[in-house]
C-alpha positions, 0 to 999 in steps of 0.5 A, a space after each residue: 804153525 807154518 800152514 797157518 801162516 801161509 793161510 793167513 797169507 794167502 787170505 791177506 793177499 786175496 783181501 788186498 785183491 778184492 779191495 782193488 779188483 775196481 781198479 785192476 778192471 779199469 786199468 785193464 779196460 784201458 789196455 784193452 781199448 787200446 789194443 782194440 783200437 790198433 787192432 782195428 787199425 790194423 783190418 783190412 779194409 776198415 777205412 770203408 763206411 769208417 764213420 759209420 763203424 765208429 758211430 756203432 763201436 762208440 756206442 757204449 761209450 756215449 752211454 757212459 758220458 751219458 750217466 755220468 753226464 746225467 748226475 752232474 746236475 742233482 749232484 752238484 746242487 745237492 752236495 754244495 746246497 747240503 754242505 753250506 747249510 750244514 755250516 754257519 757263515 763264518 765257517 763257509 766262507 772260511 772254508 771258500 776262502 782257502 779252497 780259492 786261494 788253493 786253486 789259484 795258486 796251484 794252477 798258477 804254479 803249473 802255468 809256470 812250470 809249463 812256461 819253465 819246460 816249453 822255453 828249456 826243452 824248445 819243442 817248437 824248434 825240433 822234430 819236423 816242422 811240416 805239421 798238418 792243420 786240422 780242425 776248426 777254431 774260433 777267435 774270441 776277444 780276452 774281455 768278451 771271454 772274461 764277460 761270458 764267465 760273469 755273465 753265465 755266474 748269473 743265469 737268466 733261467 735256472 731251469 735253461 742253464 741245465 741245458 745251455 749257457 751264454 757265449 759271445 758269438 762275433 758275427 760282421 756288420 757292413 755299413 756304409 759312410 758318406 766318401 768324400 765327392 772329388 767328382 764335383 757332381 752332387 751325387 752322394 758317395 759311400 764307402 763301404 765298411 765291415 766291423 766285428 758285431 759281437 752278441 749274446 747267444 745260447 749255445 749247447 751245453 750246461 751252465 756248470 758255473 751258474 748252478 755252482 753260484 746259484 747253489 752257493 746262494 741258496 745254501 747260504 740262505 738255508 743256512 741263516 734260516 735255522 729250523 724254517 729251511 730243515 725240511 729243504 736241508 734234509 731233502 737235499 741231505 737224502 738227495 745226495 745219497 741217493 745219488 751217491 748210490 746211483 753213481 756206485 752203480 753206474 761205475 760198474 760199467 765204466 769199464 766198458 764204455 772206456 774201453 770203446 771210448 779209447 779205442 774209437 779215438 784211435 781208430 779216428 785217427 788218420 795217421 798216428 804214426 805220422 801225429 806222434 812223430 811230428 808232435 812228439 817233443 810237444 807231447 814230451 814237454 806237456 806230460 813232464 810237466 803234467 807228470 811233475 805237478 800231479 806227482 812232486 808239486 801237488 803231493 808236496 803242497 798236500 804233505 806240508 799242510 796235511 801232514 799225511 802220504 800224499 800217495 796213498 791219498 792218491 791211491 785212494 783216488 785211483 778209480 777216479 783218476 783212471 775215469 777221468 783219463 778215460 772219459 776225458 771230462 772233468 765234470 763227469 768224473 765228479 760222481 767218482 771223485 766224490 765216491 773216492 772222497 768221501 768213501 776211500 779218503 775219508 774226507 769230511 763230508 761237508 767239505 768233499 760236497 762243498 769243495 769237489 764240485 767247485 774244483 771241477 768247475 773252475 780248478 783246471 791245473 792241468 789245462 792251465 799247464 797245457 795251454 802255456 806250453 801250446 801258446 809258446 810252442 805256436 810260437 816256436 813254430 812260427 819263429 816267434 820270439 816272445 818279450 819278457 812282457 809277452 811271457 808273463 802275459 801268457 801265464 796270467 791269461 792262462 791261469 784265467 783262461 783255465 778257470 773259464 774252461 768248461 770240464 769236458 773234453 778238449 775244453 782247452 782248445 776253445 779258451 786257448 784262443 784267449 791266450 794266443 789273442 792276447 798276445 798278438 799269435 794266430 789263432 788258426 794255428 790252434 789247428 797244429 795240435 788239434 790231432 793230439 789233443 784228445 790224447 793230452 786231454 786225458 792226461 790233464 783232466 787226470 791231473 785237474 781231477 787229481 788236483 781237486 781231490 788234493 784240494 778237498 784233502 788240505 782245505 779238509 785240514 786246513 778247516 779242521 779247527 773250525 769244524 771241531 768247534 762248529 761241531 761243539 756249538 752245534 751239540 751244545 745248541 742241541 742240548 740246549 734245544 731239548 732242555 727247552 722244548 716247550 719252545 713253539 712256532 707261529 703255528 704252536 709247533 715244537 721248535 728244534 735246532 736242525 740236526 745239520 750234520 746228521 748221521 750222513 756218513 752212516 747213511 752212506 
């Protein structure tokens, strides 16, 4: 018996390895970046023709953020257009209802832990204060920021927001207006003035936001129209699978292009001894925080609703989580978190299609974390003191601010300057963290990515009931359906009531 049971663990122990051989690759992918990119570092001579050995070693990585870049389209209109028209009016709205509800409150939540830990630990106040200022930044009003949120909810044109998206771009206007003649000569004179002139441009970059709104629409429209639209659903339907399979693909790659995706930041890099040094209390105070809210706050919030291990929910979230530390995007990582929902999870498609895409677009909790702390840590660094009033300002600004952020990398750099804006602080101080934020950004595109699939998990239990029910009816309109079949269309046509939840998890 003794051989057999040793048999049968080694065959249970190989099991659990090959179940996991994704993640294990991925994390040593990780490593290997890493040690590449010091190993680099460390050559002499291999600040000559720099950039050009960067553009040839990023390489597989660009071809990474391309695929993954590549889905975001057909993915996101498939999942939400196929999801929506697979449920009535009532269960979708109720189902959008908690899903907002969820993103609100968490990012809120983590908008007031950063604000909580930055003003504890002080990080503005210690270490040394001479930190060098790098990069460029760009001041933009509160309400022309809130504009362009609304304005890009509603694209001019579908097939251009694929591509580009609308922006505020506030150039200068000089004029000039008659001066006051103390000369007493009848020559008129002018005094000269320059002014702000804000206008609408379109710059590069998708539109994520727009084609969530217009896919919202339409699948809400599909919905009221029952038979008409089947034909639509199930393209739609077979869409999403289809892209399902390509990213089951493209992930087998990731690995590679992570690791050149670490190392080559690095190796950009000027100093990072001198960077981690200066900014190392600031980096403390973001990843306890990010650390909290992605392990203590968000599992709790999942474990009181759900009722199950927010842990391994969040194992099973793992590859997702690793790519999204190593891509840095949000919403490329949407292909992976979807794959993890829907296939490790076992999340309930209609939701993981609905939910999952909206999060990636507008629920950042880790952004809205980072950019509280890095207001307040300005702040500090300059010696100023923040009211009471100010500190509130900078928590609703950030939750806002969070939600406009576009899921790509260092996203939170350009809506940042929202929050500094609306509290009166430099914005061209943005630069004093510029030099880390590549590194801080994987850790809270983690944590957004991480918040979404908590998300899916507890609107998924929170919906449950209306599901059951919706399911209920659905099959008793369906045998209703068969037992009239003599039914005909305008054009003579047997009529049949859609089959919108088909066996789509089969398929998959």
């Amino acid at each position: 018996m003794a051989p057999q049971k040793q048999k049968n663990g080694r065959s249970k122990a190989w099991e659990i390895f090959v179940s996991n051989i994704f993640i294990i690759i991925m994390f040593l992918a990780m490593v290997i970046g890493i040690a590449l990119g010091l190993g680099v570092r460390t050559l002499d001579g291999w600040e000559y023709y720099q950039k050009r050995k960067i553009f040839y070693l990023r390489f597989p990585g660009d071809l990474l953020l391309n695929m993954l870049k590549m889905l975001i389209l057909p993915l996101i209109t498939s999942s939400i257009i196929s999801a929506l028209a697979s449920l009535d009016a009532k269960a979708s709205g109720r189902m959008g209802i908690r899903a907002v509800v969820y993103y609100l409150v968490t990012t809120f939540c983590a908008v007031v832990l950063g604000i909580i830990l930055v003003l504890a630990i002080q990080p503005g106040y210690k270490g040394t204060t001479k930190i060098n200022k790098t990069g460029n930044t760009k001041e933009q009003e509160a309400l022309e920021a809130l504009f362009d949120l609304i304005r890009n909810c509603f694209p001019d044109n579908l097939i251009e927001s694929s591509f580009r998206k609308q922006t505020t771009d506030v150039g200068t206007f000089e004029y000039q207006l008659p001066a006051a003649n103390q000369s007493g000569s009848n020559v008129t004179l002018y005094d000269d003035y320059v002014t702000d002139s804000p206008k609408v441009k379109k710059s590069d970059g998708t539109n994520v936001l727009g084609i969530v709104v217009f896919s919202c629409f339409f699948g809400a429209v599909l919905a009221k129209m029952g038979p008409a639209g089947k034909p639509l659903i199930d393209f739609f339907e077979c869409l999403h699978v289809a892209i399902m399979k390509i990213t089951q693909l493209v992930i087998w790659y990731s690995p590679i292009g992570i690791i050149f995706l670490v190392a080559t930041k690095l190796i950009e890099m000027e100093d990072p001894n001198q960077v981690f040094i200066q900014l190392g209390y600031y980096m403390l105070t973001v990843l306890v925080g990010l650390a909290i809210h992605g392990f203590i706050i968000l599992p709790l919030v999942y474990f009181i609703v759900a009722r199950k291990n927010p842990f391994v929910y969040m194992y099973n979230m793992a590859k997702a989580l690793l790519t999204a530390w190593g891509t840095a995007s949000s919403s490329a990582t949407l292909p992976v978190t979807m794959e993890c929902l829907e296939m490790r999870n076992k999340i309930d498609i209609r939701v993981a299609k609905f939910v999952a895409p909206i999060g990636a677009t507008v629920n950042m909790d880790g952004t809205a974390l980072y950019e509280a702390v890095a207001a307040i840590f300005i702040a500090q660094v300059n010696g100023i003191s923040l009211s009471v009033g100010e500190v509130i300002t900078v928590s609703l600004t950030a939750t806002a601010a969070a939600i406009g952020a576009a899921g790509i990398p260092s996203a939170g750099l350009v809506t940042m300057a929202i929050v500094l804006t609306a509290v009166g602080l430099p914005v061209d101080d943005i630069r004093l963290i510029y030099a880390i934020d590549w590194f801080l950004d994987r850790f809270r595109t983690a944590i957004n990515v991480l918040g979404d699939s908590y998300g899916a998990g507890i609107v998924e239990g929170l919906s449950k009931k209306d599901l059951e029910e919706f399911d209920r009816q659905h099959t008793t309109n369906q045998d209703d359906d068969t037992a009239s079949i003599n039914q005909k269309d305008g054009i003579g046509n047997p009529v049949f009531v859609n089959d919108v939840k088909p066996a789509l998890n089969e398929r998959l």
